[in-house]
C-alpha positions in Angstrom: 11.2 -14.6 8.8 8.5 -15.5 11.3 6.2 -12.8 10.7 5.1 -10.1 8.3 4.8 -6.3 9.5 2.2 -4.6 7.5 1.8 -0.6 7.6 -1.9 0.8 8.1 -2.7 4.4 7.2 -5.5 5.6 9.2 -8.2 7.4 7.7 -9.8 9.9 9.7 -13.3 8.1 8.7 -11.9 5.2 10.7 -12.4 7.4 14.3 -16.1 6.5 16.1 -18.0 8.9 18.1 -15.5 8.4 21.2 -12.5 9.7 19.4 -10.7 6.3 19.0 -10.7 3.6 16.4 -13.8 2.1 16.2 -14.0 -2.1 16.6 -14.8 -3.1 13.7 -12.3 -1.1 11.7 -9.5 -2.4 13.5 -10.7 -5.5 12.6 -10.4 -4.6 8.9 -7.2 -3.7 10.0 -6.3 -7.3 10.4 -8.0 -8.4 7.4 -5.9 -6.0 5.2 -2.9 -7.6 7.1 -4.0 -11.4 6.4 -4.9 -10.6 2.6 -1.2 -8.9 2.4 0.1 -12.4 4.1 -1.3 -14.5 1.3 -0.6 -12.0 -1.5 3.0 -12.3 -0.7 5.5 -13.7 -3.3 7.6 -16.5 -1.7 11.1 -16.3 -2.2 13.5 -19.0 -0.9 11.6 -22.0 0.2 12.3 -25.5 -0.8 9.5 -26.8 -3.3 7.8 -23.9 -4.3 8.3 -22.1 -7.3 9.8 -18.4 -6.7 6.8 -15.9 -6.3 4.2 -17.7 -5.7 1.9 -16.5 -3.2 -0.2 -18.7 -0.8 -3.0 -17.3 -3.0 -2.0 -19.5 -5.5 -1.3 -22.3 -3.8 -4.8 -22.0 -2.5 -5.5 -22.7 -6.4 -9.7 -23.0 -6.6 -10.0 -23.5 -2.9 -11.7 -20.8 -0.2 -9.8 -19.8 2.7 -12.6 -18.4 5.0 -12.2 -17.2 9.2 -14.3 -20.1 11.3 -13.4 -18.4 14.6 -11.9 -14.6 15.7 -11.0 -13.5 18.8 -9.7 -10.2 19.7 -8.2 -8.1 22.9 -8.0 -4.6 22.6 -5.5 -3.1 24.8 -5.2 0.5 24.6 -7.4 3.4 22.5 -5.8 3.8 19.4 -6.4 7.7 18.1 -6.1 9.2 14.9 -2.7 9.9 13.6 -1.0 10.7 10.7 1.9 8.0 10.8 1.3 4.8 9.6 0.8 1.8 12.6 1.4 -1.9 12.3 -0.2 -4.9 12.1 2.5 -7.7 12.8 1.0 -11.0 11.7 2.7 -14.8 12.5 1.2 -18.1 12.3 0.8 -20.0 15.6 -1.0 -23.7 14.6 -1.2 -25.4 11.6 -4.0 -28.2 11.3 -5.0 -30.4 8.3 -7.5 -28.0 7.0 -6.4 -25.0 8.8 -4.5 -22.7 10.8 -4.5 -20.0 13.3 -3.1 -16.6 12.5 -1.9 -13.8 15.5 -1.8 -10.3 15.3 -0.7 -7.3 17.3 -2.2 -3.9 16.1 0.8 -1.6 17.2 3.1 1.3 17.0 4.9 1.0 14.1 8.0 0.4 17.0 6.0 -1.9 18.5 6.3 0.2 21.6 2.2 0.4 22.1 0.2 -2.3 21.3 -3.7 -1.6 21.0 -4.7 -4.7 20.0 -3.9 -8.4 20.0 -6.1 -11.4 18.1 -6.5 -14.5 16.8 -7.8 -16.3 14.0 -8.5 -19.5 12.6 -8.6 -19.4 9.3 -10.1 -22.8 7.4 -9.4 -23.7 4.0 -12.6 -25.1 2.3 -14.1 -26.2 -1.2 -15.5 -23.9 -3.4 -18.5 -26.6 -4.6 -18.7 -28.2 -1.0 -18.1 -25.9 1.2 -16.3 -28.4 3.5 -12.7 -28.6 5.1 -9.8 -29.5 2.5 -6.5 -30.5 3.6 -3.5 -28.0 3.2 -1.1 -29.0 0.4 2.3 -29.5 1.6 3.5 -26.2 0.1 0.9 -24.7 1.9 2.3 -26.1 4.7 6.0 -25.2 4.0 4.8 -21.5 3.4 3.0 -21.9 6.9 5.9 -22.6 8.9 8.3 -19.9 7.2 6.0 -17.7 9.1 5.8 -19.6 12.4 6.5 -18.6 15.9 4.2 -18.6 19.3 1.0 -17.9 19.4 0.1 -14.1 21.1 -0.5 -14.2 25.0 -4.3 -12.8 25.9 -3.6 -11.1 29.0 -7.2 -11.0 30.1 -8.2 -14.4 28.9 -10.5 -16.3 31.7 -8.7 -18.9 33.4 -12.0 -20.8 33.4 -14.3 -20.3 30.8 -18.2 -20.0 31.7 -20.7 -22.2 29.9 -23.4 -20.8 28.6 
């Protein structure tokens, strides 16, 4: 397994004033997709108890988004069949790691949106970075592959 399709039913709520998906609901899209991730009961991996969930091995600590970046690709209407949100890991640091996404057909044939996130694991009382457990780790990888391609990412970046 190196990623985790999750089905989205629209809601018809979820279409803006242009007839398409509106931002920030795709990007609750994702969310729903990354909360599935860690909700997920882990089956076959060396040195972790059968159904646990990255939840748990969080234990008291906060997982929380530092950075987000997101490239939407084509207008994703209203429609009754479910669509996807595929979800992989692409880096994993001491503290934290970054999470891809493609919003798609549920075929994968369209893809209306690809992202990133960074996703840092922090105290609860401090509020400071906290180094990933090995399991953590271990969970990480089993859902490891390359990290999504921006197609219309600057070459350059501009200061500003």
């Amino acid at each position: 397994m190196t990623s985790l399709s999750v089905p989205i039913h629209m809601r018809f709520s979820d279409i803006d004033s242009y007839g398409h998906a509106n931002n920030v609901v795709q990007l609750q899209y994702l969310e729903d997709a990354r909360v599935r991730l860690s909700e997920m009961p882990i089956h076959g991996l060396e040195g972790i108890p059968e159904g646990t969930s990255f939840r748990k091995l969080t234990g008291q600590r906060l997982t929380v988004v530092g950075r987000q970046e997101v490239e939407y690709t084509a207008q994703l209407h209203y429609r009754l069949e479910p669509i996807e949100v595929k979800i992989w890991v692409s880096n994993i640091g001491g503290s934290s790691y970054v999470l891809n996404y493609h919003l798609q057909d549920h075929d994968g044939g369209t893809i209306f949106a690809m992202a990133q996130s960074t996703t840092v694991q922090i105290g609860r009382e401090s509020g400071r970075p906290e180094a990933l457990s090995q399991e953590q780790i271990t969970f990480l990888k089993a859902y490891s592959a390359q990290p999504v391609h921006f197609r219309r990412r600057p070459e350059h970046p501009q200061a500003h």
